[in-house]
C-alpha positions in Angstrom: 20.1 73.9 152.7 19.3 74.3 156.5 17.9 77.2 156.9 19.4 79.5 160.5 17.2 78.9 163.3 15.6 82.1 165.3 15.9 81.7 168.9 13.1 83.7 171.3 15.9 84.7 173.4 17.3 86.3 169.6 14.1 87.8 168.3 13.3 89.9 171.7 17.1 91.0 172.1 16.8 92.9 168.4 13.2 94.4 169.0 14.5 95.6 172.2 17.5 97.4 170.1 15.2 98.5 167.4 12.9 100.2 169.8 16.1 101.8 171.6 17.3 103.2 168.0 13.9 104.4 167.8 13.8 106.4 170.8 17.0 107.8 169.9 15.8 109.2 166.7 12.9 111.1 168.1 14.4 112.4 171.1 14.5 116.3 171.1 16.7 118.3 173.0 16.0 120.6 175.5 12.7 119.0 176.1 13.9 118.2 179.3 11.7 120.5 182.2 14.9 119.3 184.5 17.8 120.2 182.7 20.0 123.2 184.4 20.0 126.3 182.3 22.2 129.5 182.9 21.3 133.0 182.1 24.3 134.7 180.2 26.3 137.3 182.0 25.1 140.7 182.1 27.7 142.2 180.0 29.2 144.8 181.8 33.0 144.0 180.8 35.1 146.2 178.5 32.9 149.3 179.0 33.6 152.7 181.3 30.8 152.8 183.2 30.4 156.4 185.2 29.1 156.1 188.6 25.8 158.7 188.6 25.2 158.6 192.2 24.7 156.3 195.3 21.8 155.4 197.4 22.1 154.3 200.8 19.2 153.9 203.0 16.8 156.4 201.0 20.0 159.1 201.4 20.8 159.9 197.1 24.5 161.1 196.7 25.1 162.2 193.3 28.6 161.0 192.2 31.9 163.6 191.3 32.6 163.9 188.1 35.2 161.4 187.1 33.9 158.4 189.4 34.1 155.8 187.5 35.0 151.9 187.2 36.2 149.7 184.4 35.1 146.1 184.9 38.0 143.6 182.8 37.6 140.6 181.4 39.6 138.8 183.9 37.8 140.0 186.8 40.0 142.8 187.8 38.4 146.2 187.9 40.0 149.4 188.0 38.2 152.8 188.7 38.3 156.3 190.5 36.2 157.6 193.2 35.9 161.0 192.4 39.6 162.0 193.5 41.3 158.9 194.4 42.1 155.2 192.2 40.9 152.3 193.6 41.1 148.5 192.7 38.5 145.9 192.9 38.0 141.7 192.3 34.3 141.5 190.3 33.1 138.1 189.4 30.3 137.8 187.3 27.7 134.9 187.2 24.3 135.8 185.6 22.8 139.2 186.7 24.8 138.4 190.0 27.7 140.5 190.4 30.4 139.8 193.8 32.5 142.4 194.3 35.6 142.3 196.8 37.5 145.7 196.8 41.1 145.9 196.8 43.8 148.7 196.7 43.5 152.3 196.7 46.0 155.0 196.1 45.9 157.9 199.1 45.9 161.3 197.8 44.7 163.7 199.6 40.9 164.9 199.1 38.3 167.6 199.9 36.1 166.9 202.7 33.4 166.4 199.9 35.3 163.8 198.2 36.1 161.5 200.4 32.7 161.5 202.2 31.7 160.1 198.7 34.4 157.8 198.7 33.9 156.3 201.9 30.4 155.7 201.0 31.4 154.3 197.2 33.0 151.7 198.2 30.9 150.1 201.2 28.1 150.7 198.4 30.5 148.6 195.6 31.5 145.3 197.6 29.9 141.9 198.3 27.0 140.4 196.4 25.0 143.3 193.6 22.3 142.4 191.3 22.4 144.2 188.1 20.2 145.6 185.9 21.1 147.0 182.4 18.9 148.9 180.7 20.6 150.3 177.2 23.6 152.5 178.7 22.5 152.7 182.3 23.8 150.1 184.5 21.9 149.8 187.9 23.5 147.9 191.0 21.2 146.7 193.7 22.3 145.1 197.0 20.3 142.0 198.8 19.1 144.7 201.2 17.6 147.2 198.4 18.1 150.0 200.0 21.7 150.6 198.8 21.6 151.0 194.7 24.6 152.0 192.4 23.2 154.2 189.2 25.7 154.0 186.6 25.8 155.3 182.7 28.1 153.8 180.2 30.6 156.6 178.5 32.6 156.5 175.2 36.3 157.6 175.6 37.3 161.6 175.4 39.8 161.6 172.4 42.6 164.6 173.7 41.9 167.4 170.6 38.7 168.7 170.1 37.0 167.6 173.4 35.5 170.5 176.1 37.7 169.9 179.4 36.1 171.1 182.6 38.5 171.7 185.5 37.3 170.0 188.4 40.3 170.1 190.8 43.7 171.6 191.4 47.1 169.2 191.9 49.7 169.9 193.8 52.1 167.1 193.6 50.4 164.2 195.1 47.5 166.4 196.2 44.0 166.9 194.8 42.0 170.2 196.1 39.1 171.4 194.8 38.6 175.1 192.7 38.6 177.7 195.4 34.9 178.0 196.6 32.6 180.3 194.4 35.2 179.3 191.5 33.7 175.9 191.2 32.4 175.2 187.6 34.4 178.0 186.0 37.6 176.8 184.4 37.4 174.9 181.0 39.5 174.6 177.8 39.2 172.9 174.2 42.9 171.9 172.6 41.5 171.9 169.0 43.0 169.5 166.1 45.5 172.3 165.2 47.0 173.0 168.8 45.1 176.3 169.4 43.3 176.4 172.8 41.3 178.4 174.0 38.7 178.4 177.1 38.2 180.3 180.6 40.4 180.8 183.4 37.9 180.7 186.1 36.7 184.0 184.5 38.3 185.4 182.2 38.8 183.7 179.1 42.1 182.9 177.1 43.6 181.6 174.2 47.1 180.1 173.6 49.1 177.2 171.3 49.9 173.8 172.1 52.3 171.6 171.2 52.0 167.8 171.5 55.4 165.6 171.8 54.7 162.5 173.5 53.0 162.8 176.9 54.1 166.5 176.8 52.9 169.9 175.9 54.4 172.8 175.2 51.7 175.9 175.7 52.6 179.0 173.7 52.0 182.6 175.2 48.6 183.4 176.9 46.4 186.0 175.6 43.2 186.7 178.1 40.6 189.3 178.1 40.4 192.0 181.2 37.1 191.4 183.2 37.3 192.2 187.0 37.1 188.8 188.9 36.3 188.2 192.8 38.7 186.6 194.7 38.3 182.9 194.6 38.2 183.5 190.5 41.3 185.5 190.9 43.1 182.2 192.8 42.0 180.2 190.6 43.0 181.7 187.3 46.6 182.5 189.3 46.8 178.8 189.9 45.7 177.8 186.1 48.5 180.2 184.8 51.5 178.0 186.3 49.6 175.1 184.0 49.2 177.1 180.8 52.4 179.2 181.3 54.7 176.6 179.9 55.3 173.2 179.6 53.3 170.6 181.4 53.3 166.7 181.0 49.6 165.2 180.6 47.8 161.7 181.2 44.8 160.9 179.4 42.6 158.3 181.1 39.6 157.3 178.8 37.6 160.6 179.8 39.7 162.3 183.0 42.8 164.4 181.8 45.8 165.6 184.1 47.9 168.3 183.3 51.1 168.9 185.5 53.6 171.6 185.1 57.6 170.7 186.4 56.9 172.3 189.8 54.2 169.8 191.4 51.4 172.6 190.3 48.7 171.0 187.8 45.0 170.6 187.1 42.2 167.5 186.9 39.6 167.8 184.1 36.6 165.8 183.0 35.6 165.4 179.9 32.0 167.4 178.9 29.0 165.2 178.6 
C-alpha cells in the first residue's frame, strides 16, 4: 500500500498550530502590565451618613444635628441640611464621587441654619474624592481646601431611644429653642408607652399611645422648679405637643411630632 505523502507546505502549517496551542496553554491571565483595571467603588450606598462639619478655605463649621444624606443605589440621594430636605444626583466611579444637587424643600430657618445650608451645598456638588476610613466618610474637593467630614449612623428605632429637641415647628416653619433654652428639652417613649424627659427645665412624665403614625399622650405630670424665661417659652410651647394628640414621622434618626394646630417639635436621635 502507498503510503500518504507529507508535503513541507503540510508539516510547517501543523508545527505552526502546535506551537499556537502551546502558547495558549501557558498563557496566564492578568499578566498583562497593559490591561485596564478599575478600583471598586467606595461603598458609600445604602448607609446614613451624618454630616460632622464642613471646611471651606481653613473656616471648620460643625454641622446641625440632623444633617445628613442618604446616597441610593440608583444614584439618587436624599438628605437634610440641618432644617431643610434637599435632593442630589451622586454618581460614583472608584474613590471619585460627582455630585450635581437637585431640589430642596423651603421651610423657613434660623439665621444659623441656613448659613450652614448655603455653605453645605456649594461644599456637596461637582467632583469629591472620598476617603473611608471604618464609619467616617471624608469628602475632599480638587481644590483641598473644601472637605466634607462625615460618620455613618444606624437608624433610631421610635421606643426606647433618647430624643433631643432641637427645634420648634409651626406649620411649615422650623425655629430654633428660644435662646438660653437650647439643649434643654429631651424625652424617651419607652417599650410600654411611658415617657418621661425634660421640658426645657422641668422634667415630666406622661403615657403614650401608638396607632399608626399617631400618638395619643396621656396627662402630664412635671416637677415645680422656677425656670427663666426662654425655659419658660419653651416648656409653654412643648405643652401644646405633649398635651394631646400629635401625628409623628420617623426618619431613620430625626423625629417630628406635630399636634392638630400647626404647633410641633424636631428631635434628633442621642449619639
Amino acid at each position: 500500500m502507498q503510503k500518504p505523502r507529507t508535503t513541507a507546505a503540510t508539516t510547517v502549517a501543523a508545527l505552526a498550530s502546535l506551537l499556537a496551542l502551546a502558547a495558549c496553554g501557558t498563557e496566564k491571565a492578568g499578566t498583562d502590565p497593559g490591561a485596564d483595571t478599575v478600583a471598586p467603588d467606595v461603598p458609600v450606598t445604602g448607609v446614613h451618613w451624618a454630616f460632622e462639619s464642613v471646611t471651606v478655605a481653613g473656616k471648620k463649621t460643625q454641622a446641625p444635628a440632623g444633617a445628613h444624606v442618604e446616597i441610593e443605589k440608583n444614584g439618587r440621594a436624599k438628605g437634610n441640611s440641618g432644617c431643610n430636605h434637599f435632593g442630589a444626583a451622586v454618581a460614583v466611579k472608584g474613590d471619585t464621587l460627582t455630585v450635581s444637587t437637585g431640589e430642596t424643600t423651603e421651610m423657613g430657618c434660623p439665621a444659623e441654619l441656613q448659613s450652614f445650608e448655603t455653605t453645605l451645598h456649594k461644599a456637596f456638588s461637582g467632583t469629591l474624592k472620598a476617603k473611608l476610613d471604618g464609619d467616617r466618610l471624608t469628602l475632599t474637593a480638587p481644590d483641598g481646601r473644601t472637605v466634607l467630614a462625615l460618620t455613618s449612623e444606624p437608624a433610631a428605632p421610635l421606643n426606647g431611644t433618647t430624643w433631643n429637641v432641637t427645634s420648634l415647628l409651626s406649620g411649615d416653619t422650623a425655629a430654633s429653642p428660644p435662646k438660653g433654652s437650647e439643649g434643654k428639652a429631651h424625652f424617651t417613649i419607652d417599650k410600654n408607652g411611658k415617657v418621661s424627659g425634660n421640658l426645657g427645665c422641668n422634667n415630666f412624665s406622661t403615657t403614650a399611645k401608638i396607632t399608626g403614625r399617631t400618638i395619643d399622650f396621656g396627662e402630664i405630670a412635671t416637677t415645680r422648679m422656677m425656670c427663666t424665661g426662654p425655659q419658660m417659652k419653651l416648656e409653654t410651647e412643648l405643652y401644646k405637643v405633649f398635651g394631646g394628640t400629635a401625628t409623628y414621622e420617623l426618619r431613620h434618626r430625626a423625629l417630628t411630632l406635630s399636634a392638630p394646630d400647626g404647633a410641633g417639635l424636631g428631635a434628633t436621635a442621642k449619639p
